[in-house]
C-alpha positions, 0 to 999 in steps of 0.5 A: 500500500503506497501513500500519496505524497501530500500537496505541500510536497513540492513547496517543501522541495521548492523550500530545500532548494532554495535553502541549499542554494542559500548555502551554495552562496553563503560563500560568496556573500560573506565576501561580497558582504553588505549590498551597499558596501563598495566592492573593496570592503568585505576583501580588506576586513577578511585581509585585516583578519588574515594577516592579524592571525598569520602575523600572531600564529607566526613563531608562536611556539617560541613562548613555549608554555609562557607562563607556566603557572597558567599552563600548569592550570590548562594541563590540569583542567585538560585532565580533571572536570573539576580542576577545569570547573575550579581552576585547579594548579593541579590535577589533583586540586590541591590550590587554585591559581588566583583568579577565577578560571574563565580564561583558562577553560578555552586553553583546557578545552583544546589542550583535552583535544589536541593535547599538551603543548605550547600551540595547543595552550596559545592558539586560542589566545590568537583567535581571542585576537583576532576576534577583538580585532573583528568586533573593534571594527564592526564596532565602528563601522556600524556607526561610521564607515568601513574605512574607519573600522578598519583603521581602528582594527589595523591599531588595535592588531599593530599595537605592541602590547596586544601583539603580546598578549593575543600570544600569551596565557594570561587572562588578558587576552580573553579579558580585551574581547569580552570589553570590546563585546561589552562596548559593541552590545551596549552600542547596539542597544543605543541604536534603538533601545533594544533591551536584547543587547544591554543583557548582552552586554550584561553577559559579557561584563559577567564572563568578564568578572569570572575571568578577572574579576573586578577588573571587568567593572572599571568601564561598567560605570561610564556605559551606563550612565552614557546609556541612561542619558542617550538611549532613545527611549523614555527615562522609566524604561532605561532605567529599567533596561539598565537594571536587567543587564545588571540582573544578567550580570549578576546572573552570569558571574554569580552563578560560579562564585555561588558554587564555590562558595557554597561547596563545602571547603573539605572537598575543593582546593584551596583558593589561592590568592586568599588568605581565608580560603574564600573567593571573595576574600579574593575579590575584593581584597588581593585582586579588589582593593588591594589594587588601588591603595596597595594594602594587598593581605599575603602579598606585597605593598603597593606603589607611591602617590601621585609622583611618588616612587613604589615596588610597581613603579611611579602613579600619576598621570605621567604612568602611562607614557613613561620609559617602562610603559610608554613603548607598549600602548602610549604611541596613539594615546595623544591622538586618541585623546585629541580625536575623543574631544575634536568628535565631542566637538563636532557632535555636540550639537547633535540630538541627545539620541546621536549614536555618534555622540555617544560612541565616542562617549562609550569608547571614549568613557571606557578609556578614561576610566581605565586609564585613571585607575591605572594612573593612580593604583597604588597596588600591583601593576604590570606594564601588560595590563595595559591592553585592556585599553588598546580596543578604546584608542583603536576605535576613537583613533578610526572614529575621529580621523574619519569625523575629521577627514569628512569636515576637512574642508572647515579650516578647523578639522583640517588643522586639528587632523595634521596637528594629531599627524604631526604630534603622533609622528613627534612622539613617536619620535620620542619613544623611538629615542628611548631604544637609540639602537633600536633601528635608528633611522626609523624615528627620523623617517617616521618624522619626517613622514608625519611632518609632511602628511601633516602639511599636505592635509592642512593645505587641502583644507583651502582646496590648494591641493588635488584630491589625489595629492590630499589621499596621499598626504592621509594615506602617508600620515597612517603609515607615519602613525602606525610605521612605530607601533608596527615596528616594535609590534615586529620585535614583539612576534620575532621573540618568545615571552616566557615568565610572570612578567613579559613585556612588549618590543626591544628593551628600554633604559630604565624600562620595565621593573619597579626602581628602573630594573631591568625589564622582564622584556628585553635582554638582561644581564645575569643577575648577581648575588645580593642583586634585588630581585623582581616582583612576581606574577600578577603582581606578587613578589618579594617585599623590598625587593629581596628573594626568598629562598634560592633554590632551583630554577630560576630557567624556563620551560622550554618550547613544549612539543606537540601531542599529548603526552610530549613535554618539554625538551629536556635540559634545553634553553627557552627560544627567544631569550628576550622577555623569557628567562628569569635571572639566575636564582629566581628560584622558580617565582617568576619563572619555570624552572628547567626540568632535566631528564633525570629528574622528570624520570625520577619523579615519574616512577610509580607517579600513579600511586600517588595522589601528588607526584612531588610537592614543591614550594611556589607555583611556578616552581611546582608548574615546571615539573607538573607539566614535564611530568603531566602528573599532580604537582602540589603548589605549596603556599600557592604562587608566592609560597604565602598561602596558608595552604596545606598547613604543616598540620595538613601536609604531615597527613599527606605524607602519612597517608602515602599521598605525596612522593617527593619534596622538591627543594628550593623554590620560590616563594615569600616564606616566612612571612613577617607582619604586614608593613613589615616587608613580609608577607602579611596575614595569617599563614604566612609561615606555613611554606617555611614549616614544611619545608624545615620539616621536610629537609630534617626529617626525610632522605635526600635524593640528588638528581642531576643538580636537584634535591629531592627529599622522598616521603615515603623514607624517613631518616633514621632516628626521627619520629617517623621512622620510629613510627614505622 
C-alpha cells in the first residue's frame, strides 16, 4: 500500500532548494558582504583578519608554555572536570591559581583535544585576537564607515602590547574581547533601545568578572550612565533596561562564585590568592582593593602617590607614557585623546539620541576610566595590563580621523587632523629615542613622514591641493602613525615571552621593573648575588625587593612539543631569550624552572600511586615539573609560597597517608612571612611554606638528581619520629 505524497510536497522541495542554494552562496556573500558596501570592503576586513592571525600564529611556539603557572592550570583542567570547573594548579586540586578560571577553560578545552603543548595552550589566545580585532571594527563601522573600522582594527592588531598578549596565557587576552563585546552590545542597544543587547552586554561584563574579576567593572560605570542619558527611549524604561543587564550580570558571574562558595571547603582546593580560603576574600581584597591603595593581605605593598616612587613603579598621570610603559600602548594615546574631544566637538550639537555622540562617549568613557585607575593604583601593576585599553584608542583613533577627514574642508578639522599627524609622528619620535639602537633611522623617517602628511592635509583644507595629492598626504600620515607601533609590534612576534612578567618590543633604559630594573622584556644581564630581585606574577613578589629562598630554577620551560603526552625538551634553553628567562636564582617565582631528564624520570616512577607526584614550594616552581611530568604537582603556599595552604598540620597527613612522593627543594616563594608593613608577607599563614619545608629537609632522605634535591616521603631518616613510627 503506497501513500500519496501530500500537496505541500513540492513547496517543501521548492523550500530545500532554495535553502541549499542559500548555502551554495553563503560563500560568496560573506565576501561580497553588505549590498551597499563598495566592492573593496568585505576583501580588506577578511585581509585585516588574515594577516592579524598569520602575523600572531607566526613563531608562536617560541613562548613555549609562557607562563607556566597558567599552563600548569590548562594541563590540569585538560585532565580533571573539576580542576577545569575550579581552576585547579593541579590535577589533583590541591590550590587554585588566583583568579577565577574563565580564561583558562578555552586553553583546557583544546589542550583535552589536541593535547599538551605550547600551540595547543596559545592558539586560542590568537583567535581571542583576532576576534577583538573583528568586533573593534564592526564596532565602528556600524556607526561610521568601513574605512574607519578598519583603521581602528589595523591599531588595535599593530599595537605592541596586544601583539603580546593575543600570544600569551594570561587572562588578558580573553579579558580585551569580552570589553570590546561589552562596548559593541551596549552600542547596539543605543541604536534603538533594544533591551536584547544591554543583557548582552550584561553577559559579557559577567564572563568578564569570572575571568578577572573586578577588573571587568572599571568601564561598567561610564556605559551606563552614557546609556541612561542617550538611549532613545523614555527615562522609566532605561532605567529599567539598565537594571536587567545588571540582573544578567549578576546572573552570569554569580552563578560560579555561588558554587564555590557554597561547596563545602573539605572537598575543593584551596583558593589561592586568599588568605581565608574564600573567593571573595579574593575579590575584593588581593585582586579588589588591594589594587588601588596597595594594602594587598599575603602579598606585597603597593606603589607611591601621585609622583611618588613604589615596588610597581611611579602613579600619576605621567604612568602611562613613561620609559617602562610608554613603548607598549602610549604611541596613539595623544591622538586618541585629541580625536575623543575634536568628535565631542563636532557632535555636540547633535540630538541627545546621536549614536555618534555617544560612541565616542562609550569608547571614549571606557578609556578614561581605565586609564585613571591605572594612573593612580597604588597596588600591583604590570606594564601588560595595559591592553585592556588598546580596543578604546583603536576605535576613537578610526572614529575621529574619519569625523575629521569628512569636515576637512572647515579650516578647523583640517588643522586639528595634521596637528594629531604631526604630534603622533613627534612622539613617536620620542619613544623611538628611548631604544637609540633600536633601528635608528626609523624615528627620523617616521618624522619626517608625519611632518609632511601633516602639511599636505592642512593645505587641502583651502582646496590648494588635488584630491589625489590630499589621499596621499592621509594615506602617508597612517603609515607615519602606525610605521612605530608596527615596528616594535615586529620585535614583539620575532621573540618568545616566557615568565610572570613579559613585556612588549626591544628593551628600554630604565624600562620595565619597579626602581628602573631591568625589564622582564628585553635582554638582561645575569643577575648577581645580593642583586634585588623582581616582583612576581600578577603582581606578587618579594617585599623590598629581596628573594626568598634560592633554590632551583630560576630557567624556563622550554618550547613544549606537540601531542599529548610530549613535554618539554629536556635540559634545553627557552627560544627567544628576550622577555623569557628569569635571572639566575629566581628560584622558580617568576619563572619555570628547567626540568632535566633525570629528574622528570625520577619523579615519574610509580607517579600513579600517588595522589601528588612531588610537592614543591611556589607555583611556578611546582608548574615546571607538573607539566614535564603531566602528573599532580602540589603548589605549596600557592604562587608566592604565602598561602596558608596545606598547613604543616595538613601536609604531615599527606605524607602519612602515602599521598605525596617527593619534596622538591628550593623554590620560590615569600616564606616566612613577617607582619604586614613589615616587608613580609602579611596575614595569617604566612609561615606555613617555611614549616614544611624545615620539616621536610630534617626529617626525610635526600635524593640528588642531576643538580636537584629531592627529599622522598615515603623514607624517613633514621632516628626521627617517623621512622620510629614505622
Amino acid at each position: 500500500m503506497t501513500t500519496a505524497l501530500p500537496e505541500t510536497s513540492g513547496v517543501s522541495r521548492e523550500t530545500n532548494g532554495a535553502a541549499r542554494r542559500a548555502v551554495a552562496a553563503l560563500p560568496a556573500r560573506l565576501w561580497r558582504g553588505r549590498h551597499e558596501d563598495a566592492p573593496w570592503v568585505r576583501p580588506a576586513l577578511l585581509g585585516l583578519l588574515a594577516v592579524t592571525g598569520v602575523l600572531y600564529l607566526w613563531n608562536l611556539d617560541a613562548s613555549g608554555y609562557a607562563n607556566s603557572f597558567y599552563s600548569a592550570a590548562v594541563q590540569a583542567g585538560s585532565e580533571s572536570w573539576k580542576a577545569f570547573f575550579f581552576g585547579s594548579s593541579d590535577a589533583a586540586n590541591s590550590i587554585t591559581v588566583d583568579k577565577p578560571p574563565a580564561a583558562l577553560w578555552p586553553m583546557a578545552l583544546s589542550v583535552r583535544l589536541f593535547g599538551l603543548g605550547s600551540w595547543q595552550i596559545l592558539v586560542p589566545e590568537v583567535l581571542m585576537g583576532v576576534a577583538t580585532v573583528a568586533v573593534v571594527y564592526a564596532a565602528v563601522r556600524r556607526r561610521f564607515s568601513p574605512a574607519a573600522g578598519l583603521v581602528a582594527g589595523a591599531v588595535l592588531a599593530l599595537t605592541p602590547v596586544a601583539a603580546l598578549m593575543f600570544r600569551f596565557n594570561n587572562p588578558d587576552a580573553l579579558l580585551a574581547l569580552l570589553m570590546a563585546v561589552a562596548v559593541y552590545c551596549v552600542l547596539r542597544a543605543l541604536e534603538d533601545a533594544r533591551t536584547t543587547w544591554l543583557v548582552w552586554a550584561g553577559v559579557a561584563f559577567g564572563l568578564a568578572f569570572l575571568t578577572k574579576t573586578l577588573q571587568a567593572f572599571l568601564i561598567l560605570p561610564a556605559l551606563a550612565v552614557v546609556y541612561a542619558v542617550c538611549a532613545p527611549t523614555g527615562l522609566p524604561r532605561r532605567c529599567g533596561q539598565l537594571a536587567l543587564a545588571g540582573l544578567a550580570l549578576v546572573v552570569s558571574a554569580g552563578w560560579w562564585v555561588a558554587i564555590v562558595e557554597l561547596w563545602p571547603a573539605s572537598s575543593r582546593p584551596y583558593i589561592g590568592g586568599s588568605q581565608t580560603n574564600s573567593f571573595l576574600e579574593l575579590t575584593f581584597g588581593y585582586n579588589g582593593l588591594g589594587r588601588i591603595n596597595g594594602n594587598e593581605v599575603g602579598s606585597v605593598g603597593g606603589g607611591g602617590g601621585q609622583g611618588g616612587g613604589g615596588r610597581w613603579g611611579e602613579t600619576g598621570l605621567g604612568r602611562m607614557v613613561n620609559d617602562a610603559i610608554g613603548g607598549q600602548i602610549s604611541w596613539l594615546l595623544p591622538a586618541a585623546l585629541v580625536l575623543l574631544v575634536a568628535g565631542l566637538v563636532v557632535t555636540w550639537r547633535a540630538p541627545r539620541t546621536d549614536t555618534a555622540r555617544a560612541a565616542f562617549l562609550v569608547w571614549g568613557g571606557a578609556l578614561l576610566m581605565t586609564l585613571a585607575v591605572f594612573s593612580f593604583m597604588a597596588g600591583i601593576f604590570h606594564e601588560y595590563y595595559t591592553v585592556a585599553l588598546a580596543p578604546y584608542i583603536a576605535a576613537l583613533v578610526g572614529m575621529g580621523v574619519t569625523v575629521l577627514w569628512e569636515e576637512r574642508g572647515r579650516i578647523a578639522a583640517a588643522a586639528t587632523l595634521a596637528v594629531t599627524v604631526a604630534g603622533t609622528a613627534g612622539w613617536a619620535y620620542v619613544l623611538l629615542a628611548r631604544t637609540p639602537d633600536y633601528v635608528p633611522w626609523l624615528r627620523w623617517a617616521v618624522l619626517l613622514g608625519g611632518l609632511v602628511a601633516a602639511v599636505g592635509l592642512l593645505l587641502g583644507a583651502g582646496g590648494r591641493l588635488g584630491r589625489r595629492v590630499v589621499l596621499g598626504a592621509a594615506g602617508l600620515g597612517l603609515v607615519s602613525a602606525l610605521a612605530a607601533p608596527m615596528a616594535y609590534t615586529l620585535s614583539t612576534l620575532a621573540t618568545g615571552h616566557q615568565g610572570s612578567i613579559v613585556t612588549a618590543g626591544p628593551s628600554t633604559r630604565g624600562g620595565g621593573m619597579p626602581g628602573g630594573g631591568f625589564r622582564a622584556g628585553g635582554m638582561r644581564p645575569p643577575r648577581q648575588a645580593g642583586q634585588a630581585g623582581q616582583p612576581g606574577q600578577d603582581g606578587r613578589g618579594f617585599p623590598g625587593g629581596q628573594l626568598p629562598g634560592g633554590g632551583q630554577g630560576g630557567g624556563t620551560m622550554p618550547p613544549g612539543a606537540g601531542g599529548r603526552g610530549a613535554g618539554p625538551q629536556d635540559g634545553a634553553t627557552p627560544q627567544g631569550e628576550r622577555g623569557s628567562r628569569t635571572a639566575g636564582g629566581m628560584g622558580g617565582l617568576l619563572n619555570g624552572a628547567t626540568v632535566t631528564a633525570g629528574a622528570r624520570a625520577k619523579l615519574a616512577e610509580n607517579a600513579d600511586a600517588y595522589t601528588w607526584a612531588a610537592a614543591a614550594v611556589g607555583s611556578q616552581n611546582a608548574a615546571s615539573y607538573q607539566l614535564a611530568t603531566e602528573k599532580p604537582v602540589m603548589a605549596i603556599g600557592g604562587f608566592n609560597g604565602s598561602d596558608p595552604s596545606p598547613t604543616l598540620a595538613q601536609f604531615k597527613q599527606y605524607v602519612a597517608d602515602g599521598r605525596i612522593h617527593y619534596f622538591i627543594a628550593g623554590g620560590g616563594g615569600m616564606r616566612g612571612g613577617g607582619a604586614s608593613g613589615d616587608g613580609g608577607v602579611g596575614g595569617p599563614g604566612g609561615n606555613s611554606s617555611s614549616e614544611i619545608a624545615s620539616w621536610v629537609t630534617s626529617t626525610f632522605t635526600e635524593v640528588t638528581v642531576d643538580g636537584v634535591t629531592l627529599y622522598d616521603l615515603t623514607k624517613p631518616k633514621a632516628g626521627t619520629a617517623e621512622s620510629a613510627s614505622q
